[in-house]
Every structure is written in structure tokens, then in C-alpha cells.
N, C-alpha and C positions, 0 to 999 in steps of 0.2 A: 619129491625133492631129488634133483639128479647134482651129482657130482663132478666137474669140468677140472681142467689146467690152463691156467693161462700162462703165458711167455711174457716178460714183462722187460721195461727198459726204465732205467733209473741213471742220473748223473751224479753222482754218487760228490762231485764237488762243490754243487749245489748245498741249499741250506737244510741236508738234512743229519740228523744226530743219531748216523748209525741203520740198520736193517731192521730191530724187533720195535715194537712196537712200545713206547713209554708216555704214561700219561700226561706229561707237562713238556714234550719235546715232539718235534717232528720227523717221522721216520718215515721211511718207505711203505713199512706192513700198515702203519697208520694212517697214509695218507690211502692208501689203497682199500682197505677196509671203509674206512669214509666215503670213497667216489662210490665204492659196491651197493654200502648200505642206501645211500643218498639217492642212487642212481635205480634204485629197487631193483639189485638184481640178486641180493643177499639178505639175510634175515640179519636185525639188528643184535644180534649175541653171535661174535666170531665164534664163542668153543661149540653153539649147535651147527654154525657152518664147518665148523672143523678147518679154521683157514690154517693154513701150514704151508713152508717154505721148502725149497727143492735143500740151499744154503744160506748160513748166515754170511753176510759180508762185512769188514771193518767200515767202520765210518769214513770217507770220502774215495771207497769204493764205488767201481757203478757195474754195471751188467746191461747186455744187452739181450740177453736169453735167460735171464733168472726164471723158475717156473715156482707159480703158486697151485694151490689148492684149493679148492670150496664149496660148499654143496649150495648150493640156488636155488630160488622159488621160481624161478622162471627161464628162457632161454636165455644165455647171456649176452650182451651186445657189447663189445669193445671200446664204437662208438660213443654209447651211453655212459659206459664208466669213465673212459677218457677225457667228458664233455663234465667231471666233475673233479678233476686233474687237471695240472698244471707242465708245462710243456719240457720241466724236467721229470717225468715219469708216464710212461704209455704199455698200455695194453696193448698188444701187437698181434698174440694170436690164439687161439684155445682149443679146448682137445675135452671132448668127453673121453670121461673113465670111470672105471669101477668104482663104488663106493668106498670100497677099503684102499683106494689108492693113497699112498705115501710118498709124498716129492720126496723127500728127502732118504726114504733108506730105499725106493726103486730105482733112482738112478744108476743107470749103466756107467753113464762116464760125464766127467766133468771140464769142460775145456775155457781153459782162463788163455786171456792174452795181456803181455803186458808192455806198455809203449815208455818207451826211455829214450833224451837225449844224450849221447854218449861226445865225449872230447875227440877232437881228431887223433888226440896221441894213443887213443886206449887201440888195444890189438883186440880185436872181432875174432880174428881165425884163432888166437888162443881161447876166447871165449866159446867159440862156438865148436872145440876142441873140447875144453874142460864139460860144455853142454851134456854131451856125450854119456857122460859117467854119471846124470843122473835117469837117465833111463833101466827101467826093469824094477823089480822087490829091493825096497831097501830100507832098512831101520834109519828113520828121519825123526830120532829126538831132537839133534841137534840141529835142527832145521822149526822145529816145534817155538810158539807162542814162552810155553814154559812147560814143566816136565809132567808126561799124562801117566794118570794111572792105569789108563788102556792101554793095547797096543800101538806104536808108533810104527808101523810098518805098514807103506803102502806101497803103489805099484802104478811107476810111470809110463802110459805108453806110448807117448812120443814127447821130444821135446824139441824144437824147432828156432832157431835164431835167424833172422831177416834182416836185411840191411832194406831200410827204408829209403835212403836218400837224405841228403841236409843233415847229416852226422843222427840219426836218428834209427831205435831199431825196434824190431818187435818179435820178443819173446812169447813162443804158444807153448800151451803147456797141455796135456792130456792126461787125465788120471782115475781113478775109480773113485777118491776119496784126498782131501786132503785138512793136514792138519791147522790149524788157525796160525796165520802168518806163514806158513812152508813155503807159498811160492814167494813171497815178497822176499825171505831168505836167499832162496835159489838165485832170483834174477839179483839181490845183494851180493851172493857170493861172486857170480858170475861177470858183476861189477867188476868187483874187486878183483879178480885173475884179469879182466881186462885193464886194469890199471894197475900190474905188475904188484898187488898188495898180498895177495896170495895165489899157492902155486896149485896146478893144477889137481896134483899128485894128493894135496892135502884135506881133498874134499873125499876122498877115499879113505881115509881118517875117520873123519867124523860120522863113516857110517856104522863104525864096526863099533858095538855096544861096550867094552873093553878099553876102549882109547877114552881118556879123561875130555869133558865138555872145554873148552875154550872158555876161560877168567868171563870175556868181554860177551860172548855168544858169539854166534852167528849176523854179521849184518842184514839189517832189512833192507829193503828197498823202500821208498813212500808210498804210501798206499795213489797217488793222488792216477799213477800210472796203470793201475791194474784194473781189467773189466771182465766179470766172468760172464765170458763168449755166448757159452751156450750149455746147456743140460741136456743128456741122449737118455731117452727111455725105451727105443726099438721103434716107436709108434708115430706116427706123424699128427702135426698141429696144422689148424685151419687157418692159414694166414686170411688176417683181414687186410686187403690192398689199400683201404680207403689210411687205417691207421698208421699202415708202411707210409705213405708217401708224405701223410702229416710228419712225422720220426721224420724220415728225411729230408724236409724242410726244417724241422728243427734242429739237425744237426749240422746240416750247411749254415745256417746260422752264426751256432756257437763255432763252428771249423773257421768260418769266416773272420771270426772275433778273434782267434787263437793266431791266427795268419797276419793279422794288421797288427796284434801285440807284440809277431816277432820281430815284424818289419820295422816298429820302434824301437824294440832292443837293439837289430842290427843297426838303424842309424843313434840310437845314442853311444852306442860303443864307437863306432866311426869319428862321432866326432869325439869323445871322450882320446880319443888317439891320437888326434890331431891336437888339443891340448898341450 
């Protein structure tokens, strides 16, 4: 029995309820487990394959680099499992590794991007000013799900704002570790200084453990925009080309569908103005 990683893609707004795995709903670890077993490239008891996830994601989250884990009875074929998946979720690419590998606590680094449409009024250079100050160590309870009994301190190493075009931007984010909800906080706050609702200065506030939490918390961002990018382990994965180009036809796809829904909203506002 040899032990692999695979790279995984998921649409995260698609019909699935969440990343772990639950008996009466549809999940990504669920549905993936299923293509494996079905696909005979995994033994039917995930805890003897040891299937395990790089991160968990919130529910209408997606990823296009998520990495799994699992030990196999055979070579695995991406093809094969994809061929028992559905065209929002694809195997992309795999990596043997050590039996004791751990997605989840070998990760070197974690890189999320998150895609937002932003108002013409909002100010970008103030946003991507206040961006600034979440780079480096910093106690992020206040940026946290809700209050951990671990430590809250991690460590950003880069953080990136982009102006897309069509009032649209995209936030990258780089980190060792993050805590559940932190980024969708971050690019909330960062909202919010772009739309004059808080200042930049005050996000410096809520790092220092000393200064009392905010009544309201921290705003989130909707999960619907966030995709974690990719997972770095030092080691490189075996892309399958055949799986790439499938993924890319299904994303032109749904990109396609997202483009002719804008082009309705641009004309029902049009004429709603004319009204």
C-alpha cells in the first residue's frame, strides 16, 4: 500500500454542504471518497486509507489547490476517479509521499485568493494601504471565527490587492496557517476602509491583545468569493494534462455563465433607469 497527495478542485457554490465528510449530505471529502472507492483506487474504510485533508473550507467555499491524502491499493489514476465525479470537483494532480505524510500539519504555506466586486465610490489605494498592516506576526483573535483556546497568532507573508477591471478585485493572501474565517474578516475589513466605514489606523487596534474586542466583531466577507489557491509542501505534484484541460473547459463554462448573468444585470439596470 503506497501513500499519494492529490490536488483537488471543488466549486464550492455548487450543491455541496461544507468540506468534511457527513452521512446524510453532500461534501467534497464525500464525494471524493466515493469516486476513490468506486473507482478501485482506495480501500473501502477511509480511516485504513488514512484519507485526510491539507484544510477544512466553510461551505460555499471552493479551492483550486486543496490537497488530499490516502493510501491506495493500486497506482492512482486521476482520470479514473474523475470518471466517478461530477464536473464541480476534479482531481488535477498527485504526488507520492511518505506514509506518515500529514496534509494538514506539513504544509509550508497556504495561499487563498479572494474575488470581490467593489462600488466605483470605494477608495482601492486606501484599501490597499490599510492591506499593508496585515502583513508579518500578529495576534488575530479578532479576526477569529470565535475566541480559541490555542494560540491566535500567525504569520502573513504576503498580502496582495489587484485591481481586476469592471470594478472588480482580487485579494491574495499568504500565510503559514490560518484561523477559521480570518481571511473572509481581513478582506471584510478591508471592505470596510474601502468604504470609508472604518479607518485604517484601527485595524492596528485589534491586534494588540489589551484593546477590548468590538460589541459587533470584526465583519466577514461571504464565503461565496474565496478559493484556496493552493497548498506548498517544497515538493512538486504530477500534473495530469488530460484532467487540466477537462477543469478548463469546465470553467470556461461556468465563467461563461457568470458573464451573460452580468450582462442581464447590466441591461435590467439600464432599463430600470429609464423607468
Amino acid at each position: 500500500m503506497q501513500r499519494y497527495a492529490f490536488k483537488v478542485f471543488y466549486d464550492g457554490t455548487k450543491p455541496f454542504y461544507g468540506l468534511q465528510r457527513q452521512p446524510a449530505f453532500r461534501t467534497v471529502e464525500g464525494e471524493l471518497v466515493r469516486a476513490m472507492i468506486k473507482s478501485r483506487q482506495m480501500s473501502s474504510d477511509p480511516s485504513v486509507a488514512r484519507f485526510s485533508s491539507a484544510g477544512r473550507t466553510d461551505r460555499f467555499v471552493s479551492a483550486l489547490g486543496n490537497v488530499f491524502a490516502a493510501n491506495v491499493d493500486v497506482e492512482p489514476r486521476p482520470a479514473a476517479i474523475n470518471s466517478k465525479l461530477g464536473d464541480d470537483i476534479r482531481v488535477w494532480a498527485r504526488a507520492k509521499v511518505p506514509a506518515s505524510f500529514d496534509p494538514r500539519r506539513e504544509a509550508l504555506r497556504r495561499h487563498y485568493k479572494y474575488f470581490a466586486y467593489v462600488a466605483e465610490q470605494m477608495d482601492l489605494d486606501l484599501m490597499i494601504e490599510a492591506s499593508k498592516r496585515f502583513v508579518g506576526i500578529h495576534d488575530f483573535r479578532s479576526f477569529a471565527h470565535r475566541p480559541s483556546k490555542s494560540s491566535s497568532v500567525r504569520e502573513i507573508f504576503d498580502l496582495l490587492l489587484t485591481r481586476l477591471g469592471d470594478n472588480f478585485i482580487c485579494i491574495s493572501i499568504v500565510g503559514d496557517s490560518f484561523l477559521r474565517k480570518m481571511i473572509r474578516k481581513i478582506v471584510g475589513s478591508l471592505i470596510h476602509v474601502g468604504s470609508s466605514l472604518l479607518e485604517p489606523a484601527y485595524i492596528e487596534r485589534l491586534f494588540d491583545p489589551k484593546y477590548p474586542l468590538p460589541k459587533r466583531g470584526v465583519p466577514a466577507a461571504s464565503p461565496e468569493g474565496l478559493t484556496l489557491w493552493d497548498v506548498d509542501y517544497g515538493f512538486p505534484f504530477e500534473v495530469d494534462r488530460y484532467a487540466v484541460v477537462k477543469l478548463q473547459t469546465s470553467l470556461v463554462k461556468s465563467l461563461t455563465m457568470l458573464v451573460a448573468k452580468k450582462a442581464m444585470l447590466h441591461q435590467f439596470r439600464s432599463l430600470s433607469e429609464k423607468e
